[in-house]
N, C-alpha and C positions, 0 to 999 in steps of 0.2 A: 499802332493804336488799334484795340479791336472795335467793331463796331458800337459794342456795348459800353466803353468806356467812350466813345464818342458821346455817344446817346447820353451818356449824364453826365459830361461836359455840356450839351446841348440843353438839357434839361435845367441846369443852373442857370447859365447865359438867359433861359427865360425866365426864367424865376424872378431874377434880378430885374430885365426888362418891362416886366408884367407882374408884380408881385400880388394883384388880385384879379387870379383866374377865376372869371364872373362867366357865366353863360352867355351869349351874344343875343337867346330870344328872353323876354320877357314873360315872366309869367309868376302866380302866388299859390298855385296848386298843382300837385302832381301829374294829373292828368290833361292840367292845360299845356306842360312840358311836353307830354304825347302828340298833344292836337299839333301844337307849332312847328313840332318837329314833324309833323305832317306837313302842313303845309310850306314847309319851308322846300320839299323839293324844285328845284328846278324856278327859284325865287329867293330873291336875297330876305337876310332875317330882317332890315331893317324896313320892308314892304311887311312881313309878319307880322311885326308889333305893332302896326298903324292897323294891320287888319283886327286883327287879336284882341285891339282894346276892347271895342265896340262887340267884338262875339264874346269877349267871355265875363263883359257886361252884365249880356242882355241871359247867356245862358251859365249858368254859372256852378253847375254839377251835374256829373256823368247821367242821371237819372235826366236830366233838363236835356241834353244832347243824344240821349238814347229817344227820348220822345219828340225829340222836334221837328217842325217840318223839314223838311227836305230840301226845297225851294227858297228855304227861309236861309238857311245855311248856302244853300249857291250866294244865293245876295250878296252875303256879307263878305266872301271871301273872294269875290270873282275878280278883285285886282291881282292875286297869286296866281292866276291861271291855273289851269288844268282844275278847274273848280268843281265838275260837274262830279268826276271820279275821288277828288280829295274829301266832297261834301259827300258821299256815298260811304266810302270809306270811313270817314270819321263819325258817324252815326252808327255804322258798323259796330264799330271796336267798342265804342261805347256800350251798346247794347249787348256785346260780348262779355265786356267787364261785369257789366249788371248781372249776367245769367248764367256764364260761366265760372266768374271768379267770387261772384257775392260780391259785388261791389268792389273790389282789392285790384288796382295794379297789380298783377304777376311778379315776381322779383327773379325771374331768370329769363338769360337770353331764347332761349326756347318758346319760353310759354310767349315772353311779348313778340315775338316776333310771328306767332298764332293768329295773330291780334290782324283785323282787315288794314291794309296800309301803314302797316311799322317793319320795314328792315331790320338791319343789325344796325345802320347806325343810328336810326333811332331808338332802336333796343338800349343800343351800347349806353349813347345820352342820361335813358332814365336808370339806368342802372349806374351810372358813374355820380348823377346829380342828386337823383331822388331818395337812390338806396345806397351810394358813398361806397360802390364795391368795384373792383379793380375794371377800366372799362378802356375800351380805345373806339373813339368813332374817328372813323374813315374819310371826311367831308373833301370836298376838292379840295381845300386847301392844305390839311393833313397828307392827303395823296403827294399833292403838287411839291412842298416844302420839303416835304422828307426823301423823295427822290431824286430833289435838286444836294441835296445833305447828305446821301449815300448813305440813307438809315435801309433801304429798302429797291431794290429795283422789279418792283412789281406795280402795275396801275391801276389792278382790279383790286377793290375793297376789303375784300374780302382775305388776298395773300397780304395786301399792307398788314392790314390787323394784324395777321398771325407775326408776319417779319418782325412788327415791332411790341409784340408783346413777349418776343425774344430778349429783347434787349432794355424796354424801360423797364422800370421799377413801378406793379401792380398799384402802391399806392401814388403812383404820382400821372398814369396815365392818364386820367380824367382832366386833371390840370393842365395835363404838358398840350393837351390838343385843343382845351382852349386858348392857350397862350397860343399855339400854331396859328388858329383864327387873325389873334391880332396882330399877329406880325406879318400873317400874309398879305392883311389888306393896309398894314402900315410901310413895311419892305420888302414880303418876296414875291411880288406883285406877280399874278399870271403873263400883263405884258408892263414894262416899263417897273421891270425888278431897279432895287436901289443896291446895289452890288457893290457899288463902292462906300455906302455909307453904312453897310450892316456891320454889325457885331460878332454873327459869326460866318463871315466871310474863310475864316483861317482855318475852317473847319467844315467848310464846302467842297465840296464834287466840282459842284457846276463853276462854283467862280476860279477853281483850279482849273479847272478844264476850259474854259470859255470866257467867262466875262474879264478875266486879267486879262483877255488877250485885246478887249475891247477899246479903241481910242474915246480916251474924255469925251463927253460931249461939251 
């Protein structure tokens, strides 16, 4: 079996699993998709959207967050840590948008990732969500599952991306790596993976290599 006909073996097995590949952060505007995925660094999504409600409330278009205090925006986010530099940042890009783009979200990975505090995969995000164009973000959990799956043995983001935009199907990448979200935090857990109760066990690396070899608990 080549990789690539694993990968959409893999790809179905989620499909089926997770038949509504939904975004993990909340949000009703393009750019609030930006922000969250901003903040989401280094912070689970579901601390984001308890923060998120309340900021995009209170500020509620790019023109609002390019003008706002500064101080005003540490406040509200300071439970995601690293607040100081993400409120920086996200007033930033804001004010980028406004000046640079005319108000427009960019729609190529290049231009957003111009943008003060957006990587590729938050690049990747608004391009797979926003603009519905072939996208793969990289998240731990993306990383974590697809090299336990022998889609990729690479762990920097950036070779995963390329590894597997080898082998999925452009339209289906956006999907397959939110489903990857919920199956990491449902079965292939970072610790206290569910190896004997997954689905695609018969099609893993890791549980060939290791966890069959594992006694029940």
């Amino acid at each position: 079996m080549t990789k690539k006909e694993k990968a959409l073996m893999i790809c179905d097995d989620l499909e089926k699993l997770y038949p509504d590949a939904l975004c993990s952060l909340v949000y009703r505007k393009p750019h609030e998709l930006m922000i969250a995925g901003r903040l989401s660094a280094q912070c689970t999504d579901a601390r984001v959207n308890i923060v998120t409600k309340e900021l995009f409330d209170k500020y509620r278009s790019i023109d609002d967050f390019a003008e706002a205090e500064l101080s005003d925006i540490e406040r509200i986010i300071k439970p995601c840590g690293l607040f100081k530099t993400k409120a920086k940042s996200i007033v930033e890009m804001c004010r980028q948008i406004r000046d640079d783009f005319g108000g427009e979200i960019p729609q190529t990975i290049e231009e957003l990732t111009m943008l003060s505090g957006i990587g590729r995969k938050t690049a990747n995000l608004i391009m797979g969500d926003v603009f519905h164009k072939p996208a793969i973000v990289t998240d731990t959990h993306c990383i974590r599952i697809c090299g336990r799956l022998g889609l990729t043995n690479n762990k920097e983001p950036v070779k995963v991306e390329e590894d597997l935009k080898k082998i999925i199907p452009p339209e289906k990448g956006s999907d397959f790596c939110h489903r990857l979200v919920l199956f990491g935090r449902d079965t292939c857990k970072a610790r206290g993976e569910k190896c004997r109760e997954c689905s695609l066990s018969r099609l893993c690396n890791y549980y060939t290599k290791t966890a069959v070899n594992k006694k029940p608990v």
